[in-house]
C-alpha positions as CSV (number, residue, x, y, z in Angstrom):
1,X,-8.6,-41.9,40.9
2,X,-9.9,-38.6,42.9
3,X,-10.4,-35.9,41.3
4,X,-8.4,-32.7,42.1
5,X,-11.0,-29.6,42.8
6,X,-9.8,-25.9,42.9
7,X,-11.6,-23.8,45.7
8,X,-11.7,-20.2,45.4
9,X,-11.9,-18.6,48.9
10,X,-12.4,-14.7,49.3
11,X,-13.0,-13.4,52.8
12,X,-11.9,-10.2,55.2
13,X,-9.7,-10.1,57.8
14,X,-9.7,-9.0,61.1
15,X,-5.8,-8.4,61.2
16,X,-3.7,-6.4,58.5
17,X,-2.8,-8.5,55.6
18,X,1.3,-8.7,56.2
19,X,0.3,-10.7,59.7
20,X,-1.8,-13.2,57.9
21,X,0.5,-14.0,55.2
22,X,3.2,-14.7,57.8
23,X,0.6,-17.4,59.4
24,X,-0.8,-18.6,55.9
25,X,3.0,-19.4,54.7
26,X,4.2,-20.4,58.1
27,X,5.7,-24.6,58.5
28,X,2.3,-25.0,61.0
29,X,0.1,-24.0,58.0
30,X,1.7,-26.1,55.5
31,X,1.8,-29.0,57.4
32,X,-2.0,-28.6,58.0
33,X,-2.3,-28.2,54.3
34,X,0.0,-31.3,53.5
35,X,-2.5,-33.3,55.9
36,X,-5.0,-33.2,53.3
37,X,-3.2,-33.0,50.4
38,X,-4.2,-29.4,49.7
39,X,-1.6,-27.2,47.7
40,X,-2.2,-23.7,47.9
41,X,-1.8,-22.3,44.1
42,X,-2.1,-18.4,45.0
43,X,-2.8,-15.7,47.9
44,X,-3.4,-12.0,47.3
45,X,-5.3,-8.8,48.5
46,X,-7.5,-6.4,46.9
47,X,-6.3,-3.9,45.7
48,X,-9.2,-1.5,46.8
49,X,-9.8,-3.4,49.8
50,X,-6.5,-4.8,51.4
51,X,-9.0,-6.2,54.4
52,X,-10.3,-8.5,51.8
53,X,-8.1,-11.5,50.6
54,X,-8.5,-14.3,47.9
55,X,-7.1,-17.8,48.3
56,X,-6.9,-20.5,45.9
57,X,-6.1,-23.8,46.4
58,X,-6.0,-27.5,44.8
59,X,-6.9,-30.6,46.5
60,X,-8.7,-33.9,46.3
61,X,-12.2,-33.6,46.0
62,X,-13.6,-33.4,49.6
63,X,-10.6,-32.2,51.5
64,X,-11.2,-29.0,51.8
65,X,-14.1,-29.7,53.9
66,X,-12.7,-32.1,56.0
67,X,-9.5,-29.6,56.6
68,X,-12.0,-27.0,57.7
69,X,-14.5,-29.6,59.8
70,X,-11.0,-29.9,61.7
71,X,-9.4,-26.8,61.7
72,X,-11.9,-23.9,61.3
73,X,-11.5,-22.8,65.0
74,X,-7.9,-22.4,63.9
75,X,-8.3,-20.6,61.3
76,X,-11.0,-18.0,62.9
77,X,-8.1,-17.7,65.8
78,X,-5.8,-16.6,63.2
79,X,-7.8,-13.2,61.9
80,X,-10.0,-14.4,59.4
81,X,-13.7,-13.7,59.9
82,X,-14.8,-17.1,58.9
83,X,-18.6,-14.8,58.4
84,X,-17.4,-13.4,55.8
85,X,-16.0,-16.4,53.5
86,X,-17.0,-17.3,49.9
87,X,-16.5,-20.3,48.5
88,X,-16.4,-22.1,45.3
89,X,-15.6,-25.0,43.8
90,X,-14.0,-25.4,39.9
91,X,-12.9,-28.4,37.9
């Protein structure tokens, strides 16, 4: 049985916060996510910052790399500076 990680992501964005969210919740994103079996669990701002942004998702163990070995050009195209991310990993 896999085991189910949950990866806590903070980066910045190059866009305002309102236009991400529409692409992170869009159909396009979720079925990317569903590809892997990745449930998102929570988005949000900072509240100081509202350029930076925390995301935290569940998935297999593995998965998240894989989604972002195949997608990460997508991602960057959609205003996140992918410089800027922080990952890690909890069980």
């Amino acid at each position: 049985m896999p085991i189910n990680i949950t990866t806590v992501f903070t980066f910045e964005l190059e866009i305002n916060f309102d236009e991400w969210l529409s692409f992170f919740d869009s159909k396009d994103s979720n079925k990317r996510l569903s590809e892997f079996d990745i449930k998102p669990l929570f988005r949000g701002q900072c509240k100081k910052d509202p350029k930076r942004v925390i995301v935290i998702h569940q998935s297999p163990e593995g998965n998240m790399q894989k989604f972002f070995e195949k997608y990460g050009s997508w991602i960057a195209n959609h205003g996140v500076k992918i410089s800027t991310i922080e990952v890690s990993d909890w069980l």
